[in-house]
N, C-alpha and C positions, 0 to 999 in steps of 0.2 A: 301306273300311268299307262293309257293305252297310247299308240302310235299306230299311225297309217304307215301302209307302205314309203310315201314319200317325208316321213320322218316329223310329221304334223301332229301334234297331239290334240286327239280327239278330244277328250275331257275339256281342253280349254275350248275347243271348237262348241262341241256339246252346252257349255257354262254362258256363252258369249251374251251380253245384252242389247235389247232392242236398240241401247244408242249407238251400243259398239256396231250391229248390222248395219245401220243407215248409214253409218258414216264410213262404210267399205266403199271404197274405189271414189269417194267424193273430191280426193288431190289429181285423180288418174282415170276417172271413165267419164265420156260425156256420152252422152245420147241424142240422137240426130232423130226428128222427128217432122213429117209434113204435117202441117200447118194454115188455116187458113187467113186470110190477110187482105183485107179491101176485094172479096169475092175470087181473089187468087189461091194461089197456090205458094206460097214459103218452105222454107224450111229451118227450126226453131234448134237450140244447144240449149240442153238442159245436164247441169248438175248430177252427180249420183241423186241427191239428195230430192230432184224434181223443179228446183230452180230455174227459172227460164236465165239461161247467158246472153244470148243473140238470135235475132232470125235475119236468115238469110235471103239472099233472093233464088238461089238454086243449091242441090244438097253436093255437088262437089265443091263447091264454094263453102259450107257447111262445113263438109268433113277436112276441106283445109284448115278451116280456121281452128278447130279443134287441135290437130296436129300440131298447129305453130303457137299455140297457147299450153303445151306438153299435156294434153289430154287425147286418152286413147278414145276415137269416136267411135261408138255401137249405134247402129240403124234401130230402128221402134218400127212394125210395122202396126 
């Protein structure tokens, strides 16, 4: 069995399947995205998975909401 330096074993890493991919960080990452909205300007919380959560009306407001829902918010440019 091979292992990374941080004690990870690669083989399982290497083996992993496309459902097990998609559904990394889907409890724990959201994605902050602008957004268009009535010719405005929003900002959308989407899912690991690409699921729209919420659009917002500004992206601090975005990346709070994220936070207080225990999701770590990632920007999309």
């Amino acid at each position: 069995m091979a292992k990374h330096e941080s004690g990870m074993d690669i083989d399982a890493v290497r083996a992993i399947s496309r459902q097990q991919l998609a559904a990394l960080g889907l409890n724990d990452v959201a994605y902050v995205k602008d957004v268009e909205v009535d010719g405005g300007t929003a900002f959308a919380i989407f899912a690991a998975n690409g699921q729209q959560l919420a659009v917002l009306p500004d992206r601090d407001t975005a990346v709070a909401a994220a936070w207080e829902n225990g999701l770590a918010p990632v920007t999309l440019h």
